[in-house]
C-alpha positions as CSV (number, residue, x, y, z in Angstrom):
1,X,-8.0,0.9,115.0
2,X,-9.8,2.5,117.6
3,X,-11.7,5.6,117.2
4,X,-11.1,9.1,118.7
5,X,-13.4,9.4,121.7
6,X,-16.9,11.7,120.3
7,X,-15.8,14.1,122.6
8,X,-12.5,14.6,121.6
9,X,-13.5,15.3,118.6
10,X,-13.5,18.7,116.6
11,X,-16.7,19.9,114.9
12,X,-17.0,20.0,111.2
13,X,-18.1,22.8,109.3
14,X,-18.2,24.1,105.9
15,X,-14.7,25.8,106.2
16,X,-13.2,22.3,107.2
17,X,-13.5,22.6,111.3
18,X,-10.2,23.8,112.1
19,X,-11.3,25.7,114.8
20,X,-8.3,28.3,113.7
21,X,-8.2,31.7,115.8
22,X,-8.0,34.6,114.4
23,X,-6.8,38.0,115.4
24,X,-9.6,40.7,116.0
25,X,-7.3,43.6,117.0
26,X,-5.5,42.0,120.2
27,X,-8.0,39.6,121.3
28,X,-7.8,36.0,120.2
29,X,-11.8,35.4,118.9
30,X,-12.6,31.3,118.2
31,X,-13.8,32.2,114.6
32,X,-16.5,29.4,115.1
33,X,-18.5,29.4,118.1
34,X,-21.1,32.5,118.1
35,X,-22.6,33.6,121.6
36,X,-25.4,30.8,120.9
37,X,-22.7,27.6,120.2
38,X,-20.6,28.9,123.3
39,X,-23.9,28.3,125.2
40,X,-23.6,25.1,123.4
41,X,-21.2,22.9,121.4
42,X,-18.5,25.0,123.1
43,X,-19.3,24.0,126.5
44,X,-19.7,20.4,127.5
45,X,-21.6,18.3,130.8
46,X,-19.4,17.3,133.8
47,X,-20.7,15.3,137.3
48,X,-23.8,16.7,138.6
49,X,-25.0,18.2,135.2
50,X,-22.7,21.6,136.2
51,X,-21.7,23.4,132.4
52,X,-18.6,24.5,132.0
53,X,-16.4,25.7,129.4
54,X,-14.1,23.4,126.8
55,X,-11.1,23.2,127.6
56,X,-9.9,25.3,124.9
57,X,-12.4,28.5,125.3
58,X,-10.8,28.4,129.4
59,X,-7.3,28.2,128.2
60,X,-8.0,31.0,125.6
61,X,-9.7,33.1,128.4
62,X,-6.3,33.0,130.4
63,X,-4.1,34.0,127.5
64,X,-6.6,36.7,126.3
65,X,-5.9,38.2,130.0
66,X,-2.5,38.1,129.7
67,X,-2.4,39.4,126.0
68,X,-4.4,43.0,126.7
69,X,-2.4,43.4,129.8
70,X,0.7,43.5,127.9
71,X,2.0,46.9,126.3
72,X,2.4,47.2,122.7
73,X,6.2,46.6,123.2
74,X,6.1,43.4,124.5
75,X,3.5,42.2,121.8
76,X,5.0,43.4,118.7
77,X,7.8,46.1,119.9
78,X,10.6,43.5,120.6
79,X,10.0,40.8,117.6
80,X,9.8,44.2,115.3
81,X,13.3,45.4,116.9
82,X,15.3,42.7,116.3
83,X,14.1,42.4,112.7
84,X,15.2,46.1,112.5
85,X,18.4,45.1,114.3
86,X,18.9,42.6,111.6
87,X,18.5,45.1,109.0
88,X,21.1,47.4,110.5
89,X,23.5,44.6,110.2
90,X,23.4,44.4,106.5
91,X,25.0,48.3,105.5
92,X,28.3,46.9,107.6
93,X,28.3,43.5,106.4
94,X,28.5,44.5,102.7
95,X,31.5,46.8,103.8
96,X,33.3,44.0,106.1
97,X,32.7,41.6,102.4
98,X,35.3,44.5,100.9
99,X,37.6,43.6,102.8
100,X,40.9,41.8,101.6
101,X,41.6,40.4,105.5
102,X,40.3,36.8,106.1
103,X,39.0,37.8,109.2
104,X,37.1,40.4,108.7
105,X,35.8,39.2,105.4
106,X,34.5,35.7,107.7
107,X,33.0,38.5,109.9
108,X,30.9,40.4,106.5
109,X,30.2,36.8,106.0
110,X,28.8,35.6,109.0
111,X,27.0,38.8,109.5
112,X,25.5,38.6,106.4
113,X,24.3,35.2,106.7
114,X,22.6,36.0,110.7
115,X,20.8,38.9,109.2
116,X,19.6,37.1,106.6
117,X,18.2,34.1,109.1
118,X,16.6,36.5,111.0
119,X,15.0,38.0,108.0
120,X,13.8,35.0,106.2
121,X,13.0,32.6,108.9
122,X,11.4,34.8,111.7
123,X,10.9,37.6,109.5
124,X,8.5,35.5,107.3
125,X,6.5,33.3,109.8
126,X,5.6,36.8,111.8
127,X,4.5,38.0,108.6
128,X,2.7,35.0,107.6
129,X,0.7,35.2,110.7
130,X,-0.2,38.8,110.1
131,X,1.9,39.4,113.6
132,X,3.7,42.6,112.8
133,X,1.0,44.4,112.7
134,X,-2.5,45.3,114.2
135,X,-3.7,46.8,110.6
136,X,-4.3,44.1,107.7
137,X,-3.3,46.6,104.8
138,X,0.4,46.4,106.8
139,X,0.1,43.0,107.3
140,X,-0.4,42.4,103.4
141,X,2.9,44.4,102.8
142,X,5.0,43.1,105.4
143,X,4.4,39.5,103.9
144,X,5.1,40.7,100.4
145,X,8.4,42.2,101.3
146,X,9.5,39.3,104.0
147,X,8.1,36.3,102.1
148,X,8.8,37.2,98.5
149,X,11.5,39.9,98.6
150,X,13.7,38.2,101.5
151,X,12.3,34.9,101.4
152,X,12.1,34.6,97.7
153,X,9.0,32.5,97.7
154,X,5.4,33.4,96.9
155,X,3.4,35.1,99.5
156,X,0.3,34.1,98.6
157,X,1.3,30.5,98.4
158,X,3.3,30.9,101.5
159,X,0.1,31.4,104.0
160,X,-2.1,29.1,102.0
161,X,0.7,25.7,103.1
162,X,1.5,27.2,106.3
163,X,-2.2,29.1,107.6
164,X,-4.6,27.1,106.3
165,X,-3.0,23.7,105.7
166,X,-0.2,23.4,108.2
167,X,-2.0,25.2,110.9
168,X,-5.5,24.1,110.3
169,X,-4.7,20.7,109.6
170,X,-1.6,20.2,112.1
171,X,-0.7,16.4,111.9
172,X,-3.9,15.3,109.7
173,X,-2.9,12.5,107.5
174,X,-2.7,14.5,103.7
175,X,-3.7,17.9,104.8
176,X,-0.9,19.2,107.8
177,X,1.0,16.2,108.4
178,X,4.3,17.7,107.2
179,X,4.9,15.7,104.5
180,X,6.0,18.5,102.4
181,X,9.3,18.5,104.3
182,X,10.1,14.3,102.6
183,X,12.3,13.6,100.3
184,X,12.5,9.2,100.5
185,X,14.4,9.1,97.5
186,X,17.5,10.8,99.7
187,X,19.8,8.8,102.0
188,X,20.1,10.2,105.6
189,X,22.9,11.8,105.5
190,X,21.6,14.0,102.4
191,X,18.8,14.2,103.5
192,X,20.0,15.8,106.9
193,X,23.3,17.5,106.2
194,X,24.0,18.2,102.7
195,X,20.9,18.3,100.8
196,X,19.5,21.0,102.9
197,X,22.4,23.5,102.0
198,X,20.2,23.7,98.7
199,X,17.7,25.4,99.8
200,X,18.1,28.3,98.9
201,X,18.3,27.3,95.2
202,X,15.1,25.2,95.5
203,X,13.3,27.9,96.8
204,X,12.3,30.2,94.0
205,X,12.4,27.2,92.1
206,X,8.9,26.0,94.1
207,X,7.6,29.4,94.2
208,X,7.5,29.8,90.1
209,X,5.8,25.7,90.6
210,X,3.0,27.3,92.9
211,X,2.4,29.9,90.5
212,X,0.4,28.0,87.8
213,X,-3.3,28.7,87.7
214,X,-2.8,32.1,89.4
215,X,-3.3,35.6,87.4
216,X,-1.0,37.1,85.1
217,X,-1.0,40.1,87.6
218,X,-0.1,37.8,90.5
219,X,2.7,35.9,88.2
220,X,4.3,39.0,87.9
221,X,4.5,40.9,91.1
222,X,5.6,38.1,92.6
223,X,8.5,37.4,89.7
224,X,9.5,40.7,90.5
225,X,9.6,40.8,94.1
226,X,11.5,37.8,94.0
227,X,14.3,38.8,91.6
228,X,14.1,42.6,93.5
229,X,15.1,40.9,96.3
230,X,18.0,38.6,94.5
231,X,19.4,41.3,92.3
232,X,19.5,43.5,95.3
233,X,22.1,41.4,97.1
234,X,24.1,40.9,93.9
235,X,24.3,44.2,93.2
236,X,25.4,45.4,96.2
237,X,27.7,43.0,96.2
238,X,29.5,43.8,92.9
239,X,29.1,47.6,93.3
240,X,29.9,47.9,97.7
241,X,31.7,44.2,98.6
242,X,33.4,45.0,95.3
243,X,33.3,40.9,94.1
244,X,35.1,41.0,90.7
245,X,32.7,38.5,89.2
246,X,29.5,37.2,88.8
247,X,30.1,33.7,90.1
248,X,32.0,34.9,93.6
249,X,28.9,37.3,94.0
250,X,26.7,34.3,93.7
251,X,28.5,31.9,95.2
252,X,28.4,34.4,98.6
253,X,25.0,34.9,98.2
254,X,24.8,30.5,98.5
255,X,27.0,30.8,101.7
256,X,24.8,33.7,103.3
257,X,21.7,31.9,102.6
258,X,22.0,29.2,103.4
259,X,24.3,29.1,106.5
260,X,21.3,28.1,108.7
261,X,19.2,26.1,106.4
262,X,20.4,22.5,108.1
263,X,18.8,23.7,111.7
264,X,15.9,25.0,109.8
265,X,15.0,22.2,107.5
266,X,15.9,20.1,111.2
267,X,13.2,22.1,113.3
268,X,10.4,21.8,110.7
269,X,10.8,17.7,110.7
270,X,11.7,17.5,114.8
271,X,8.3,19.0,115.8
272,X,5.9,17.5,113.9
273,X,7.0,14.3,112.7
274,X,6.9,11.0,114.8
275,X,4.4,12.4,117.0
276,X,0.9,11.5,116.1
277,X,-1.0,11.6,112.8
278,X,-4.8,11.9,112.8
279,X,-7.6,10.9,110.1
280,X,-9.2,13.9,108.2
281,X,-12.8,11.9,109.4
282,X,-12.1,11.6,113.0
283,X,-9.6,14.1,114.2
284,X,-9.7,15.2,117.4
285,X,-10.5,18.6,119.2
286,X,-8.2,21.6,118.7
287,X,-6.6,21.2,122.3
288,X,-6.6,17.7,122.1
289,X,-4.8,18.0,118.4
290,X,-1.9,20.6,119.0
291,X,-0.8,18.8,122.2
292,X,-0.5,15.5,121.3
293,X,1.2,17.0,117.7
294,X,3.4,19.5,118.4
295,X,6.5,19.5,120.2
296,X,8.6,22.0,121.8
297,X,12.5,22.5,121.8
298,X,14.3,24.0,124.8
299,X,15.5,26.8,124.7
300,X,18.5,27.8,122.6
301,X,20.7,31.3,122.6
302,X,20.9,31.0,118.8
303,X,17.9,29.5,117.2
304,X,15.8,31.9,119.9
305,X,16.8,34.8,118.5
306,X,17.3,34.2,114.4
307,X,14.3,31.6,114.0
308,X,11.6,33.0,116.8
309,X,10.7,31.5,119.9
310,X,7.9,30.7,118.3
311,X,9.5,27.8,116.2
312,X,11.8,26.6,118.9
313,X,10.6,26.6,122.2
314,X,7.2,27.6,122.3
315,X,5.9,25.3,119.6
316,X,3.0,24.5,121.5
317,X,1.9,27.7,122.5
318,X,2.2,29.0,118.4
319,X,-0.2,26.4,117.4
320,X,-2.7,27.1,120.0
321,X,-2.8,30.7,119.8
322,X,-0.8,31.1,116.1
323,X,-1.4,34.8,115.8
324,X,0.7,35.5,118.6
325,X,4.2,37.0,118.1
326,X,7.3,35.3,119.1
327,X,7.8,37.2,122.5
328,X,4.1,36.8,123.5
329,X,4.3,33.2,123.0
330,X,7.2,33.0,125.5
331,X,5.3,35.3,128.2
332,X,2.3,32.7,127.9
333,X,4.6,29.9,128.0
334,X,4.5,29.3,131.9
335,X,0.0,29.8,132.0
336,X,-0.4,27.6,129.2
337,X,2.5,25.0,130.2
338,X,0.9,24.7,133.8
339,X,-2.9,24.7,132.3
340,X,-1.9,21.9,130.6
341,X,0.0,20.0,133.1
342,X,-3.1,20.5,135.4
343,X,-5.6,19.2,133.2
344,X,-3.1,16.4,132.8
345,X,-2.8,16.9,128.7
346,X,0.2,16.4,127.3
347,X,3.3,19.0,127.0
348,X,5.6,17.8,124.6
349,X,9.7,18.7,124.8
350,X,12.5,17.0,123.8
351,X,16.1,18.3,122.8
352,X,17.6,19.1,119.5
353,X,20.1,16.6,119.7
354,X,17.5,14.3,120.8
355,X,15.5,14.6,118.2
356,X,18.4,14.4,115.6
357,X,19.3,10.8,117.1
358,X,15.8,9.4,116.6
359,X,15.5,11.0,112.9
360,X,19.0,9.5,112.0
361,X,18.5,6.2,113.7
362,X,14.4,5.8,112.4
363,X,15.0,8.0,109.3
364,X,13.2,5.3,107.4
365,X,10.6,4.9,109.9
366,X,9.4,8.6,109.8
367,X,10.9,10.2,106.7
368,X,10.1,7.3,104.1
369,X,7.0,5.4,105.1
370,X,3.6,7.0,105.8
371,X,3.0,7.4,109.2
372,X,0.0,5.0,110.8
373,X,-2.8,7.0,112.5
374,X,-3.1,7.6,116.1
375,X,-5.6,6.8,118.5
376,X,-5.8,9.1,121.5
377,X,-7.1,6.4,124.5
378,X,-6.9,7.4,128.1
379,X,-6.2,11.5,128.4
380,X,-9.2,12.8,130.2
C-alpha cells in the first residue's frame, strides 16, 4: 500500500490532530493553528515560492463570511422552530391516541411518532454539537434534556462517540470508521429492515453499558433523566390517551419510537461506509479526509425536515464546519460545493435508494469484513 502523499497529511499533536473546529461565539476558529502556525504549517509553497493559504483555512474564510452575515434566525431561529413545532405536536397527539376512531387514532399515532423523530434525531445532533445555542451553560442543558430525556441515551457518552471520535476521527480505521453501526452476526434483511425496529429498546440498554467507570453522581442523573423522559410518555399515555394497560401503553411507545429508526440506522451506514478508510499513522488532511469520507444524500421532503439537513444532504458541509446548524449548512452548501469542485476535490452524492442497493447486494463486503485502507493518489 501506498502512502498518503506528506502533504496531504494532517499534523499530529498532543490532542490527536484532528484539526476539529470549534465554535467561538459565531466564528468558526481552527483550534490548532495560532497566528505563528498560520504563518506556517497552515499555509504551504506553490510555483514561484508565492504562500498561500491551505485549502481548508480559504474554504473556512468563505464560510466565516457567510456565517456573520447571516441573522440570528437563519443560524439558529429556524432549526430551534421546528424543534418547538415538534413539541406542539405532542399536547394533540396524546388527545388524537384517545380516540376510539381508527383514523384519527393512526393520526395521534403518526403524530406522535414525527414529533418524536424530530426530537430525538435532529433534536440531539444539534445539541450534541452545542448548535442551539451561543451560551455553553445552555448548550450543557439542551444536550441533557435532548440526549438523555428524549433520546434516552447518556449525554456525556453521546458527544464523546460522536464529537470526538466520530467527528475527529471520520473514517479512521478503529477510531471514526463507523464500525459501531455492525452487527456481522445479522443476515441482511435483519440487519436492514427488522432489526433496526429495536432500537429503541437497545438504546437505554447501551447508555446504562457506557456508564461503568463514571461517578455515582453522573450514574444517577443520567438514570433519571432517562426514565423522566420514559415515564413521561407512559404516563401521559395512561392518564390523557386513556390506554387501559400497561402493555398497550408500551407497546405505543415501540410504534412511536421507532417508526423512523430503519432510515436512521440506513443514513448512519450510507454515508460513511464503503467510501474510504484511513490509517490512524497516516491519515490525510482535514479537507482531504471529510471529502473523500463523507457522502451526501439529495435532498428529501421527509428526512430534511425530522433528521436535519445536516444528516441528509449536507453531510459534507457538517463535517467540515460540524458546529454549524442544520439550516446554515444548507445556505453554505452552494460556496463550499463549488469551492470544492474548483479545486477539483471530491463532492460525494449518491441517492438513498442507491445506496440501499449497494449495502443489500455487498452487505458482506462492507458490513462484515473490515474495510482495507485507502490510498488517496492523484487529487491535487
Amino acid at each position: 500500500m501506498q502512502n498518503v502523499p506528506d502533504e496531504w497529511r494532517q499534523g499530529q499533536d498532543e490532542s490527536g490532530g484532528d484539526g476539529t473546529y470549534v465554535k467561538d461565539g459565531e466564528t468558526l476558529v481552527d483550534s490548532k493553528c495560532s497566528s505563528e502556525e498560520i504563518k506556517g504549517e497552515c499555509k504551504k509553497r506553490k510555483n514561484g515560492g508565492e504562500e498561500v493559504e491551505s485549502l481548508m483555512m480559504e474554504l473556512t474564510r468563505l464560510v466565516q463570511k457567510t456565517v456573520r452575515e447571516s441573522s440570528w434566525w437563519e443560524r439558529r431561529g429556524l432549526d430551534c422552530s421546528i424543534l418547538a413545532a415538534a413539541f406542539l405536536c405532542l399536547p394533540p397527539a396524546f388527545l388524537l391516541l384517545a380516540s376510539s376512531r381508527l383514523l384519527w387514532f393512526s393520526a395521534g399515532v403518526l403524530l406522535m411518532g414525527v414529533a418524536h423523530a424530530v426530537l430525538t434525531i435532529k433534536g440531539t445532533h444539534l445539541a450534541s454539537h452545542g448548535a442551539l445555542s451561543e451560551s455553553q451553560a445552555w448548550a450543557k442543558v439542551w444536550a441533557v434534556f435532548f440526549i438523555e430525556i428524549c433520546g434516552s441515551f447518556s449525554a456525556r457518552a453521546g458527544v464523546q462517540g460522536h464529537i470526538k471520535m466520530h467527528h475527529a476521527h471520520t473514517n479512521v480505521i478503529g477510531l471514526g470508521d463507523s464500525s459501531v453501526w455492525k452487527v456481522p452476526f445479522l443476515p441482511r434483511i435483519v440487519y436492514l429492515f427488522i432489526a433496526p425496529l429495536a432500537v429503541p429498546i437497545i438504546t437505554p440498554l447501551v447508555a446504562l453499558g457506557y456508564l461503568k467507570g463514571h461517578s455515582l453522581a453522573h450514574v444517577v442523573q443520567t438514570v433519571l433523566m432517562v426514565t423522566l423522559g420514559l415515564y413521561s410518555q407512559y404516563w401521559l399515555l395512561i392518564n390523557v390517551s386513556g390506554f387501559n394497560s400497561a402493555v398497550s401503553a408500551l407497546l405505543c411507545m415501540l410504534v412511536c419510537r421507532a417508526m423512523f429508526s430503519v432510515p436512521y440506522i440506513h443514513v448512519n451506514i450510507f454515508q460513511h461506509i464503503g467510501l474510504p478508510m484511513f490509517s490512524p499513522t497516516s491519515r490525510p488532511k482535514r479537507i482531504y479526509q471529510m471529502t473523500h469520507g463523507v457522502l451526501n444524500l439529495p435532498r428529501n421532503p421527509v428526512l430534511d425536515w425530522l433528521f436535519g439537513h445536516s444528516l441528509i444532504n449536507c453531510h459534507v458541509e457538517h463535517h467540515l464546519f460540524p458546529f454549524l446548524s442544520d439550516n446554515m449548512c444548507l445556505k453554505v452548501k452552494p460556496i463550499v460545493s463549488k469551492y470544492l469542485t474548483e479545486k477539483q476535490l471530491p463532492y460525494q452524492e449518491d441517492s438513498y435508494l442507491s445506496r440501499l442497493r449497494i449495502f443489500f447486494h455487498k452487505y458482506q463486503e462492507l458490513m462484515v469484513f473490515a474495510p482495507p485502507i485507502t490510498e488517496l493518489v492523484g487529487v491535487q
